[in-house]
N, C-alpha and C positions, 0 to 999 in steps of 0.2 A: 656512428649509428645513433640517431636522438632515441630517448627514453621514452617509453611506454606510455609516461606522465605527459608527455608534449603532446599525444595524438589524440586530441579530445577533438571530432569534427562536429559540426552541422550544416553538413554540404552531401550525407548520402543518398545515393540512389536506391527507388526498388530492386532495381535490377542487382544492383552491392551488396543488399542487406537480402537476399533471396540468397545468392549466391554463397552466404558467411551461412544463410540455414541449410545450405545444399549440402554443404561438406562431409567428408566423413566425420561421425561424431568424436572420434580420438582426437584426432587434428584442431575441432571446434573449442573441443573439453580444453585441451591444451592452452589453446590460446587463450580463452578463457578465463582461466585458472593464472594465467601467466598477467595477465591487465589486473585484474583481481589483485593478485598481491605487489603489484607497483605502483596501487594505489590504499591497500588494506593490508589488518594483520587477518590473515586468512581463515585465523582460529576465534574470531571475535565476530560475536553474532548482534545487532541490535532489536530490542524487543520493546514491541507495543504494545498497548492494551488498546481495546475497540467496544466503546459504550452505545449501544442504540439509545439515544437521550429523549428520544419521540420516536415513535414506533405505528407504522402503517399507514393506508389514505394519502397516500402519495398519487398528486394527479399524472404522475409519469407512466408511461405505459410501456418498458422497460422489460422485453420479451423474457429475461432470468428473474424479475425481482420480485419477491414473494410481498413485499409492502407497498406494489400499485396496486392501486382502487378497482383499475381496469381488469384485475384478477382474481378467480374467487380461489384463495390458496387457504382459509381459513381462519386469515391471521387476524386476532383483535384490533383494533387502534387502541393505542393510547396515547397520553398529552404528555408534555415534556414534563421529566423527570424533577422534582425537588431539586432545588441545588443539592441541599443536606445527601440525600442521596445519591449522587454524582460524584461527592466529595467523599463519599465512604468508598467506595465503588475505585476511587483512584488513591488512594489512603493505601486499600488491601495488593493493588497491581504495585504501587510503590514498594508492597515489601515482599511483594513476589517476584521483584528482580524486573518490571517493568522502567524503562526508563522516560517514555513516552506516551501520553493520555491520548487517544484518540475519541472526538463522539461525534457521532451520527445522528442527522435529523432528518428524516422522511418527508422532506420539502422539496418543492420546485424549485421556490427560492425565497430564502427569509424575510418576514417584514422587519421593521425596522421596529418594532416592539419587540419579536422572535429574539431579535439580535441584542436588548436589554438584559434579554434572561442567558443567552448566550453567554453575554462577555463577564457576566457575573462568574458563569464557571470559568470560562477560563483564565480570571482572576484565583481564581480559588486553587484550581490544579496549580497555575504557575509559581503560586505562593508556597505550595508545596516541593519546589524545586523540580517538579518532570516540565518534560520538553512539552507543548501544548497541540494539539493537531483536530481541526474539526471538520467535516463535509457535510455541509447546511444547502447545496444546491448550487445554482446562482448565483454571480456575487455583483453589483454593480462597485464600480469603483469607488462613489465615499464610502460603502459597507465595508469592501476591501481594506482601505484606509483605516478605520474605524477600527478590526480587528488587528490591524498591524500592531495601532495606540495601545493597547491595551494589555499588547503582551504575547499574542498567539505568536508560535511560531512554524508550524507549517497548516495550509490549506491542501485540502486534495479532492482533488476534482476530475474524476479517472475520464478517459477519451473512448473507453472499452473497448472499439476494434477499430476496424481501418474506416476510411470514407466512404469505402467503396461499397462495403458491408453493411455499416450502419441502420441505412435504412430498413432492413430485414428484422432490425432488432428494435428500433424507439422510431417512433412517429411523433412524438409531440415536442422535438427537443431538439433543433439542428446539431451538426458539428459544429457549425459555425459558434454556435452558442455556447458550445463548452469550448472553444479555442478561445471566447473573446473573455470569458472567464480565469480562464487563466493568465490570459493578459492584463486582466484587472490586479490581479494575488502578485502576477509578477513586476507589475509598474510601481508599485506602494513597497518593494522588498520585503515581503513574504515567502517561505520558503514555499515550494510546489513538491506536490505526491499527487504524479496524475503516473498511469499505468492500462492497462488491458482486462479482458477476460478471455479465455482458449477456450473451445470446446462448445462453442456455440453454432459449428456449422460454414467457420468460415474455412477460405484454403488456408494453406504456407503463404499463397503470393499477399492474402490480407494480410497474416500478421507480419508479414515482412511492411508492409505498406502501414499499419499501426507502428510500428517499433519507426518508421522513416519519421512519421509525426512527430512523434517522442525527442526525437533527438537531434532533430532538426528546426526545435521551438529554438529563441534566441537566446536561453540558458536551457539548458540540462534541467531537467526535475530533481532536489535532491531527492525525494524519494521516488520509486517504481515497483508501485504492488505488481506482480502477475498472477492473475488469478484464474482460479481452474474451473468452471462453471459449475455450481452447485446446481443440481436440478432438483425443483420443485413442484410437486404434484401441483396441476392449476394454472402456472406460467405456460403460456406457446414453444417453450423450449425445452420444456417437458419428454423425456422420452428420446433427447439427442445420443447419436451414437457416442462413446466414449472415447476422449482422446488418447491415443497414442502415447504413453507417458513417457517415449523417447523424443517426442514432436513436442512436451512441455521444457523437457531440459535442454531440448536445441533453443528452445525459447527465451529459457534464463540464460543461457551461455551469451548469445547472441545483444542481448540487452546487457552484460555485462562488459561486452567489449565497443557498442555503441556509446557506453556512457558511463563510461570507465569509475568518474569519481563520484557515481551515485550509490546510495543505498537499494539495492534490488530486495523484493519484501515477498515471502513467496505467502502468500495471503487466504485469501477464499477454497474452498477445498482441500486443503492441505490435514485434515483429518481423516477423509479420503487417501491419502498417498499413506505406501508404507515407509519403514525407515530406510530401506534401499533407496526410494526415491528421492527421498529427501536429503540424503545425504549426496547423491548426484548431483543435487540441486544447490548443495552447498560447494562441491567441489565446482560447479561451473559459475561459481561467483556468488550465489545468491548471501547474502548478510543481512536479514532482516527476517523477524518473523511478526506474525500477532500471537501474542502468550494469552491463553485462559480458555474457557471454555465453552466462548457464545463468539460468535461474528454479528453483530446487530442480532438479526435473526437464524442463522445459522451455525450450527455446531462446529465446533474448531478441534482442534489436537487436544486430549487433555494434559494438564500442567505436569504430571506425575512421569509421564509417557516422553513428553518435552524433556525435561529433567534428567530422565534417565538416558535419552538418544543422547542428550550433550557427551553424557560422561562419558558413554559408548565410543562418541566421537573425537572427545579430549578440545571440545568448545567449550568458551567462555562467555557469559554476559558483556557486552559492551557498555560502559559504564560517562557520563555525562559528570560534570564538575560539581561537588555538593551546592558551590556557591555560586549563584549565576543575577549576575547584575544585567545581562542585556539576552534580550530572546535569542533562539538559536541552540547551537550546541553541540551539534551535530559531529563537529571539528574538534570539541571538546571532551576527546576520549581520555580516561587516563588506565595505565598497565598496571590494573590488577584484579584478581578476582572476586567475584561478589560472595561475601560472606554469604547472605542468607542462601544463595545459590548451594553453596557445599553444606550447611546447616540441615538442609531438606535433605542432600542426599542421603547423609548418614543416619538417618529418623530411621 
């Protein structure tokens, strides 16, 4: 019988990846849980921090998102962030047991001055030893290029729902155009963190038909945020019914066995969930979160709350090499626990 590790495809059907959400959730959970750990230590969580580095007046019109222009949700603009301040900002998540910088810019798609001020930061986090990860929009391929040179090591550039959906949600932005996006991030060897959002309205058969996108790109994403739709007074999606939070964890299970050696990141709304859910969410693979207490613009778990589920749950930070001579890292776990991690709890 080949090992769990051999059955990596990109050849599924909607009708296969419907069918894997169909199931009874025991059976799901299991299998799940079972790809999970023949490819992970099951008890080992990875954490990112998530910087809004420019904030609002995004020409996208982006039916959840509280920083298009196209929405009156109340939110200021502001201009990209000081380095100096980006660099403190990933200084403090460094010793909050983050091992990866993530920052956001409320672009379409960066100029190529945008990307000056850019690659300065993430020069600066990498210097720092965390892993690097930014979502600037758009990328054409020398920009692509450009950030590989420099050091970044993951782009993410989410697909949010299926094809079929899409249109319901962004008008100014094909699929096409975040597929060919991530063809750029992937051609230059770039890591990818592209993922979803739930709870916007679509069926089961969508995100069966998002997750077929996902892992039927020509690599795997290593990352896969799943996010749970935040709603925001002012966005068109305002006022959607609530999902299911058993239709979220058939979600993560289901993405964990599509793409067995990825990091599944349970992301956006997860302040929202309580720790029953999240721990579901861990047993059906999930290994990733975002640590701290802002999502660009949106409230996240707090650190204190985080902290204490772990211990609850006898999870550990997943921890990257002090010493990192080539981007990446991901693969660079090493077995043992984060001090500062246990330092907090005992305070």
């Amino acid at each position: 019988m080949p090992s769990l590790k051999s059955a990596i495809r990109h050849d599924w059907t909607i009708d296969e990846i419907q069918t894997l959400l169909d199931q009874p959730l025991n059976d799901l959970l299991f299998k799940a849980q079972s790809t999970h750990r023949a490819h992970f230590d099951p008890n080992r969580i990875q954490v990112s921090t998530l910087l809004s580095i420019k904030t609002g007046a995004c020409p996208e019109d982006c039916g959840y998102c509280a920083q298009s222009a196209h929405h009156d949700t109340n939110l200021e603009r502001e201009r990209l962030l000081p380095l100096d301040d980006v660099l403190t900002a990933a200084r403090a998540a460094r010793a909050e047991g983050a091992t990866r910088f993530c920052m956001g810019a409320a672009w379409r798609n960066p100029t190529d001055n945008n990307l000056d001020q850019v690659v300065a930061m993430i020069e600066g986090v990498h210097a720092l030893g965390m892993e690097t990860c930014v979502t600037l929009g758009m990328l054409t391929g020398p920009q692509a290029r450009r950030l590989k040179e420099v050091g970044l090591d993951y782009y993410n550039h989410n697909l949010d729902t299926s094809p079929e959906f899409y249109g319901q949600v962004i008008t100014t932005r094909t699929y096409q155009d975040r597929l060919d996006t991530l063809e750029h991030v992937r051609e230059v060897g770039l890591k990818t963190c592209s993922g979803g959002i739930l709870g916007m309205g679509e069926s089961r058969r969508d995100r069966a038909s998002m997750l077929r996108q996902l892992t039927n790109l020509p690599a795997h994403p290593e990352s896969v945020p799943i996010n749970l739709l935040v709603q925001v007074e002012g966005t068109p999606l305002f006022g959607q019914a609530a999902l299911d939070p058993f239709e979220f964890v058939r979600v993560v299970a289901a993405t964990r066995i599509l793409m067995p050696a990825s990091h599944v990141r349970l992301s956006a709304g997860r302040h929202e969930m309580s720790d029953e859910l999240q721990a579901l969410c861990f047993l059906a693979g999930a290994n990733s979160i975002f640590y701290g207490e802002r999502l660009l613009t949106a409230s996240n778990a707090e650190a204190d709350r985080d902290r204490a589920l772990f211990a609850r749950l006898g999870l550990d930070f997943e921890e990257i090499e002090a010493e990192r001579t080539e981007p990446g890292g991901c693969h660079k776990t090493i077995e043992h626990t984060h001090e500062n991690f246990y330092r907090e709890l005992k305070r």
